[in-house]
C-alpha positions in Angstrom: 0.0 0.0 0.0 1.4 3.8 -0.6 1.9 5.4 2.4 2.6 9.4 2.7 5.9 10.1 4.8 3.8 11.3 7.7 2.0 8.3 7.3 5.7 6.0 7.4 6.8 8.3 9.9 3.8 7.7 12.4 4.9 3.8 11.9 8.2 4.5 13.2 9.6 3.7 9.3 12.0 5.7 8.0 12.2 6.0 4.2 14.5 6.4 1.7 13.1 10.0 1.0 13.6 10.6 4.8 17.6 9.1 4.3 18.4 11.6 1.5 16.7 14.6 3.7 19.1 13.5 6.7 22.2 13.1 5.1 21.4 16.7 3.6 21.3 18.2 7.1 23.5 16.0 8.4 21.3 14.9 10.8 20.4 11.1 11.8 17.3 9.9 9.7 15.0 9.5 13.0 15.2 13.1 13.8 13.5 13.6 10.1 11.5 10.5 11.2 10.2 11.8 14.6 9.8 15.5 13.5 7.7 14.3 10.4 5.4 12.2 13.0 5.1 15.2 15.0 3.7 17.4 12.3 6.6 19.9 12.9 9.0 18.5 9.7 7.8 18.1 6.7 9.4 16.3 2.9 8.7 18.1 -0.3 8.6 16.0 -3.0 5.3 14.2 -5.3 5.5 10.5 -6.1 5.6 11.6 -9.9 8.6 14.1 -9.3 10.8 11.4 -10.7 14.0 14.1 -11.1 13.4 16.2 -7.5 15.4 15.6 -4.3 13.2 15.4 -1.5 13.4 18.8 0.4 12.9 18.7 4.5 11.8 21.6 5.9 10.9 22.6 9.7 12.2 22.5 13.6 15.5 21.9 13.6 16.7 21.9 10.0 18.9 24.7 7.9 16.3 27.3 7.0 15.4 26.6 3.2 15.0 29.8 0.8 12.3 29.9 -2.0 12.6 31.8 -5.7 9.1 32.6 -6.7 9.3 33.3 -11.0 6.6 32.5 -13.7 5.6 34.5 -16.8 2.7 37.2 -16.6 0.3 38.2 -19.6 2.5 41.4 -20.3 5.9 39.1 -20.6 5.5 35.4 -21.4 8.8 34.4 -22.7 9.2 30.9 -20.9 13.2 30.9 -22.4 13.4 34.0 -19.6 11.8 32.0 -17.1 13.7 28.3 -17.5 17.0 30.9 -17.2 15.6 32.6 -13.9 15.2 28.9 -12.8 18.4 27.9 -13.4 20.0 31.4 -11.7 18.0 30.7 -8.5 19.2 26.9 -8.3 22.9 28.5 -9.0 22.6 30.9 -6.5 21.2 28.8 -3.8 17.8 28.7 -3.7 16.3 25.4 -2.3 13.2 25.5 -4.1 11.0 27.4 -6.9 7.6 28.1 -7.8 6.3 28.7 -10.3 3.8 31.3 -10.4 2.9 31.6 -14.2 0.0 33.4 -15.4 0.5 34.3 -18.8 1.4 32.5 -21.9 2.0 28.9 -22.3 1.2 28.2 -18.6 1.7 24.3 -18.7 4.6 24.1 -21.4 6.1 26.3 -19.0 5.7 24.4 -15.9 6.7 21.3 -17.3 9.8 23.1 -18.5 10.7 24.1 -14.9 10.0 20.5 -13.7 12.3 19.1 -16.1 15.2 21.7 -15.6 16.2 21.0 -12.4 15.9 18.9 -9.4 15.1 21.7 -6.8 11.6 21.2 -5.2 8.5 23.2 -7.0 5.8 25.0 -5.6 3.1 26.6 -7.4 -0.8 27.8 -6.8 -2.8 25.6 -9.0 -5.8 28.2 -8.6 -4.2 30.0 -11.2 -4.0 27.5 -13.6 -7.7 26.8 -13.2 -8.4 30.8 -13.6 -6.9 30.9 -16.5 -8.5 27.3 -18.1 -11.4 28.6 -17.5 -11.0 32.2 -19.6 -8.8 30.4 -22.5 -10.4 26.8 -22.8 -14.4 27.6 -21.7 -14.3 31.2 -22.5 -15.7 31.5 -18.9 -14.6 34.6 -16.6 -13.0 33.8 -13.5 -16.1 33.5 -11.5 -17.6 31.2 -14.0 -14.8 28.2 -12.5 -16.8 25.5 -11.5 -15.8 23.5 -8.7 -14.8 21.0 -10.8 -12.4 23.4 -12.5 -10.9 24.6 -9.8 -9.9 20.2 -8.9 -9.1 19.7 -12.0 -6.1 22.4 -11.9 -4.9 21.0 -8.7 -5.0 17.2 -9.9 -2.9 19.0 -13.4 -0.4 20.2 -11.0 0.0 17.1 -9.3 0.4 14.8 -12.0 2.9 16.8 -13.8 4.9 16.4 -10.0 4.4 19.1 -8.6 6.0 19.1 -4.4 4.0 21.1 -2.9 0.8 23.8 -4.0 -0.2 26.7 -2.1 -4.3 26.4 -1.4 -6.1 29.8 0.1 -8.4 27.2 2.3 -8.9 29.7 5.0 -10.6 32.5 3.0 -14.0 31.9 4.1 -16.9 34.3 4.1 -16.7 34.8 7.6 -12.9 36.4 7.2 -14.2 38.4 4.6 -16.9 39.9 6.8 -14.1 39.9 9.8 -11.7 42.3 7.0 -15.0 44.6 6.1 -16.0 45.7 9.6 -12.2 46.1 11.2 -11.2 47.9 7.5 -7.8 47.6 5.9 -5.8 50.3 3.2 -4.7 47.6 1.4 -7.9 44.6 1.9 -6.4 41.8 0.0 -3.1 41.5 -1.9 -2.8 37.7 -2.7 -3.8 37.3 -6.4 -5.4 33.7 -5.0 -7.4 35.4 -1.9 -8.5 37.8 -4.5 -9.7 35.3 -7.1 -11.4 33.3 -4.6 -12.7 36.0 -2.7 -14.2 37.5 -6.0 -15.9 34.0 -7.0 -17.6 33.6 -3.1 -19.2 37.5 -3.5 -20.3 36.7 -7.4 -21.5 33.0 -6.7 -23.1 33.6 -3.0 -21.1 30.5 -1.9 -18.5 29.4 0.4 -15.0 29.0 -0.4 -15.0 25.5 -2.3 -11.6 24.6 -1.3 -13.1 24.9 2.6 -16.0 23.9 1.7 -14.7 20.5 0.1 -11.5 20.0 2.0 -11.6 16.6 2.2 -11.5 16.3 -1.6 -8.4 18.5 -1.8 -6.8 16.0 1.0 -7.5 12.6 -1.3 -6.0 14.4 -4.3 -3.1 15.5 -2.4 -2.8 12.3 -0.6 -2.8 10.2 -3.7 1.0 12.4 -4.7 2.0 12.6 -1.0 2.4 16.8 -2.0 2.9 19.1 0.8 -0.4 21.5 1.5 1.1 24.7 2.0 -2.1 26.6 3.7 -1.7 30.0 2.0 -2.1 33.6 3.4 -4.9 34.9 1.6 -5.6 38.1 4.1 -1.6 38.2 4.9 -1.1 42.2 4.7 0.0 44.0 2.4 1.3 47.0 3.9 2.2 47.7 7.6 -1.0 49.1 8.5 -2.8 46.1 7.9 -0.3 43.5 10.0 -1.9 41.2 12.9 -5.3 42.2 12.7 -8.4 40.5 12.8 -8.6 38.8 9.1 -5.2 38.1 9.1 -6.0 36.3 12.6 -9.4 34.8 12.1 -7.4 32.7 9.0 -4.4 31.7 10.6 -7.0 30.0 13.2 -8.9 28.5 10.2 -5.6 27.5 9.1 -5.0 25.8 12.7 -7.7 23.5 12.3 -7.7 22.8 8.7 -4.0 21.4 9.6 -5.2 19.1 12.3 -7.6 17.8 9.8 -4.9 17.4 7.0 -2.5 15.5 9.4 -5.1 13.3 10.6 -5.7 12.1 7.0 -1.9 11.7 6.5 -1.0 14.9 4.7 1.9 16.8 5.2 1.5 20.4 5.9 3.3 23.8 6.3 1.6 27.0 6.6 2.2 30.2 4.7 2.5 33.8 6.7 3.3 37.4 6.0 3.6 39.7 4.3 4.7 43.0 5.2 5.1 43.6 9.3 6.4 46.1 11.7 9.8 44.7 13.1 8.3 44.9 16.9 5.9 42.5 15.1 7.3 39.9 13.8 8.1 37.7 16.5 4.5 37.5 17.5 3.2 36.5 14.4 5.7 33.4 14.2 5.0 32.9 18.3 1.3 33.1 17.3 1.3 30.4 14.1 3.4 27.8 15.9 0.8 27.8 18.7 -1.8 27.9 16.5 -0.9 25.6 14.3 0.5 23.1 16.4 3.8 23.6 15.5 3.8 23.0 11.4 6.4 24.4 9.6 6.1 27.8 8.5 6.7 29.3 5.3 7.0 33.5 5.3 6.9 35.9 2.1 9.7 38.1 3.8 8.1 39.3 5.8 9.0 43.5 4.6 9.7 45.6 7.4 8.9 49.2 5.9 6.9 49.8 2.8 9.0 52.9 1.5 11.7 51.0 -0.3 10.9 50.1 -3.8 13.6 48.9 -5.6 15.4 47.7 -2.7 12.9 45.2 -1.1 14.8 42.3 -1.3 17.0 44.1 1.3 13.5 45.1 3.6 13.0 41.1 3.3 16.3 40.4 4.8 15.6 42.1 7.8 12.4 40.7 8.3 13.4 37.2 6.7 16.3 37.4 9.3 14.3 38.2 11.9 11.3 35.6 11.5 13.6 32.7 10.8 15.5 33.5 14.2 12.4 33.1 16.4 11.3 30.1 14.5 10.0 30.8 10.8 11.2 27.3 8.8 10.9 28.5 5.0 11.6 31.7 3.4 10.3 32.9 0.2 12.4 35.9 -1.3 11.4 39.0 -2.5 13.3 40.9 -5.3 14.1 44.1 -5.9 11.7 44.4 -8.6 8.7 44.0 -6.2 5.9 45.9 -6.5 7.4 47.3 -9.6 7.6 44.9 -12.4 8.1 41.1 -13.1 11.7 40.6 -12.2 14.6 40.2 -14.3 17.3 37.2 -14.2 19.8 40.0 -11.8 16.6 40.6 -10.3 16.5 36.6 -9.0 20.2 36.2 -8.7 19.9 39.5 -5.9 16.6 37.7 -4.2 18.4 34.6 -3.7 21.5 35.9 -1.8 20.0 38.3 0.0 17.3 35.9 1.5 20.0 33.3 2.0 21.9 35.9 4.0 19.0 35.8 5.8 18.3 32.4 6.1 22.0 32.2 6.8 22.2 35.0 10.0 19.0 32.8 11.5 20.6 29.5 11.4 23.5 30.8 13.3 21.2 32.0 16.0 19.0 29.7 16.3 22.0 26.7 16.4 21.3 24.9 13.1 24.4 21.9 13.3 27.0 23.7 11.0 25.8 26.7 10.1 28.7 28.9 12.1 31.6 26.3 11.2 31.5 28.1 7.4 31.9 31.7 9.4 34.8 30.4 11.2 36.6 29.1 8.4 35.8 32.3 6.3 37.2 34.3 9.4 40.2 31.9 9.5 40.7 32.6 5.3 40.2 36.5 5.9 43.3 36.3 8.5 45.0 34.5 6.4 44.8 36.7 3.0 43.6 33.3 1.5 41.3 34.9 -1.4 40.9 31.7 -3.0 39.5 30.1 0.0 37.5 33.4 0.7 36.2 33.4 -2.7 34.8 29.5 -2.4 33.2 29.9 0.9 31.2 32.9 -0.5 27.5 32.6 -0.7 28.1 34.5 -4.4 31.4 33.7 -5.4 31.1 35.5 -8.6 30.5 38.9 -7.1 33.6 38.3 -4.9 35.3 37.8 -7.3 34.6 40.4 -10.0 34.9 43.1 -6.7 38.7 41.8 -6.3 39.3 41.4 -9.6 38.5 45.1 -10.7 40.4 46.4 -7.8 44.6 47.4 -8.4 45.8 45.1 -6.0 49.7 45.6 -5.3 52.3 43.4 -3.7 51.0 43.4 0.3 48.7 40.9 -0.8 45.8 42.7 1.2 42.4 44.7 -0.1 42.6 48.3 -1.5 40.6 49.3 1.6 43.4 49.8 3.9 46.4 48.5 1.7 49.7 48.5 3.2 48.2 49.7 6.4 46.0 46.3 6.6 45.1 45.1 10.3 45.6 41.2 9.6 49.2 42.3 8.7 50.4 44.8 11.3 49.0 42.3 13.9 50.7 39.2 12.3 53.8 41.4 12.4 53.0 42.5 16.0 52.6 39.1 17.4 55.7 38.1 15.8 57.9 40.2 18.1 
C-alpha cells in the first residue's frame, strides 16, 4: 500500500526519502523520522517528481529559501523563465515556484519541472483561472468546482511538491476584514480570485468547503499542502489584525484535519510587518498551528523602499527565521514594480539566503557557524581563493577583487599596506 511520509513516519519507518533529507542536514534519519510524525517536519517532493530531491523543511533543520518566477500576460517568454530557474538553483535557492499566469502556462511548468531537481511549488488556482478564460471562455467567477480540482490534480500529475491552497478564505474572514477595515484589503492574487468568486457566486469558499476532496488528491501524490495567506497584509498598516488572525486559526484546524488524513502540511505567513511585530506572528502560528512548519513571504519591514525590497526582506526574513520561521520565500528588488529580471532573481536569492544564513546561526542549526569560522580563519590568512569558495556569491567576490589594483602586500585596497591582519601578524611576531 502507498503510504505518505507522515503516514511511514507515524509507523516508526524511515524512508528512503527521509535518508536523502538527513544526510542533507547532516542529521540522523530518526530526527527527520520523529519530527515528520510530530507534524513539525515536513518532505517536499510528489510521487511523480521522478527528477526532485526530496526537500525537509521545519524544527531543527537549515532554513530553506524559496525563488518565486513565472511569466505574466504582459511578458510570457518561458526561455526568460527556464534561465531565472536555473540562476536561483545556481545561486542557492532550495526550491522554486512557479507562479505563471500568462502565456504557455503548462509548457512552462513542465519546463521548470524538467530543468532542475530543486523542489517546486506553485498555486494551481491559477492554472484553473486561467483554463477557465482560455479553454471555456468562462470569466474567473464562472470556475466551477470542478475546474478549480481539476487544476490541482494537473499540478500534481505533472509532479508538482508542494501547492499553495487559500483554504482559509472563508466568508466569515471576509466579513471579519470589512468591519475592522484595511488600506490595502487583499493583496494575494489567489485570496483575491477566490474572494471575488464567493461574492459573485453567493457561496463558500469551495476549497473549505470540500476540504476533504483536496486531502484525497493531495494524498494520492503525497504533495505538501502549504495553507496559504490569503488576508496576509499588504502594507504595515494592515499586519496582525483581525482577518489576518481569524485565517491563521482557520488555518490551525484545517491542519489538524490534513494531518489526521496523513497529509503533510506547512503554513504560509506574512507579508509585510512592523519589526516589533514579527516575533509575535511566528510565536502566534506555531501555537496555532501546532507547530507546522512555517513558510513567510519576507516578511518586509517598511513599505517605502521600492527597488530595494529584497534588502527590507532580509531584515524581516532574518528576523522571522531566528524566532522560528522554517521556510523563506524571497522578494526581489523588482517587487511591486515589475516582473523581475534574471539579476533581479540572482539579488533575491543571496540576499534571502543571507537571511536564512544570519538565523541559522542563531537559532543553532548543526554547521551553520563552522562556514563563518573558516571564512574568518581565510580572511586572516589573505587566503582569497578560500575566501572566494566559501562565499555565498562567489562570482561577485570575485569580480569586486578582480576590478580592484591590488599591489604586492597581498591585502584589499581598503586599507592597503596599512591592513590590520598584517600589522598584527607582524606585532605578534615580536
Amino acid at each position: 500500500m502507498n503510504m505518505t511520509q507522515l503516514e511511514y513516519a507515524r509507523r516508526g519507518v524511515i524512508t528512503e526519502k527521509m535518508q536523502i533529507a538527513a544526510a542533507a542536514e547532516g542529521l540522523p534519519p530518526e530526527f527527520i523520522r520523529d519530527g515528520i510524525a510530530a507534524g513539525n517536519i515536513v518532505i517536499c517532493h510528489n510521487n511523480k517528481h521522478a527528477n526532485g530531491t526530496p526537500l525537509a523543511v521545519g524544527a531543527g533543520l537549515r532554513t530553506k529559501v524559496n525563488a518565486n518566477i513565472g511569466s505574466s500576460s504582459d511578458d510570457t517568454d518561458m526561455e526568460k523563465e527556464l534561465e531565472k530557474a536555473r540562476i536561483a538553483v545556481k545561486y542557492g535557492a532550495d526550491a522554486i515556484m512557479d507562479l505563471s499566469t500568462g502565456g504557455p502556462v503548462d509548457e512552462i511548468r513542465k519546463a521548470i519541472i524538467a530543468e532542475t531537481s530543486a523542489c517546486i511549488g506553485s498555486v494551481p488556482l491559477y492554472q484553473a483561472a486561467l483554463d477557465a478564460v482560455r479553454n471555456k471562455n468562462k470569466a474567473i467567477v464562472d470556475m466551477t468546482v470542478d475546474d478549480i480540482f481539476a487544476g490541482i490534480i494537473k499540478h500534481a500529475e505533472d509532479g508538482v511538491d508542494f501547492i499553495t491552497v487559500h483554504c482559509g478564505v472563508t466568508r466569515g474572514t471576509v466579513e471579519r476584514m470589512k468591519n475592522e477595515g484595511r488600506i490595502m484589503d487583499v493583496v494575494s492574487r489567489g485570496g483575491a480570485f477566490t474572494i471575488e468568486w464567493m461574492s459573485y457566486n453567493n457561496k463558500e469558499n469551495p476549497l473549505f468547503e470540500h476540504f476533504d476532496k483536496l486531502l484525497e488528491i493531495t494524498k494520492e501524490y503525497d504533495m505538501t499542502l502549504s495553507l496559504g495567506d490569503g488576508f496576509r497584509p499588504g502594507c504595515l498598516a494592515d499586519a496582525t489584525d483581525r482577518a489576518q488572525i481569524h485565517e491563521l486559526i482557520l488555518l490551525g484546524e484545517l491542519t489538524q484535519r490534513a494531518q489526521e488524513a496523513g497529509v503533510q502540511v506547512m503554513i504560509e505567513g506574512p507579508g509585510h510587518v512592523p519589526l516589533n511585530q514579527i516575533q509575535t506572528n511566528i510565536q502566534l502560528q506555531k501555537r496555532i498551528c501546532h507547530g507546522a512548519p512555517f513558510y513567510v513571504l519576507g516578511p518586509l519591514v517598511t513599505d517605502i523602499a521600492p527597488g530595494y525590497d529584497h534588502i527590507t526582506c532580509a531584515i524581516g526574513g532574518a528576523i522571522a527565521a531566528a524566532a522560528g520561521a522554517d521556510f523563506l520565500c524571497y522578494v526581489t528588488p523588482a517587487e511591486h514594480l515589475c516582473l523581475p529580471n534574471v539579476q533581479d532573481v540572482r539579488d533575491g536569492v543571496i540576499a534571502t539566503r543571507i537571511a536564512a544564513h544570519a538565523a541559522d546561526i542563531a537559532k543553532g542549526v548543526k554547521g551553520a557557524m563552522a562556514k563563518d569560522i573558516a571564512m574568518a580563519k581565510c580572511r586572516k590568512k589573505l587566503d582569497w581563493e578560500g575566501q572566494f569558495e566559501l562565499a555565498m556569491d562567489p562570482d561577485k567576490a570575485r569580480e569586486y577583487r578582480a576590478n580592484s589594483p591590488v599591489a604586492d602586500h597581498g591585502a584589499c585596497t581598503m586599507c592597503g599596506e596599512f591592513c590590520a591582519y598584517k600589522l598584527m601578524d607582524d606585532a605578534m611576531k615580536r
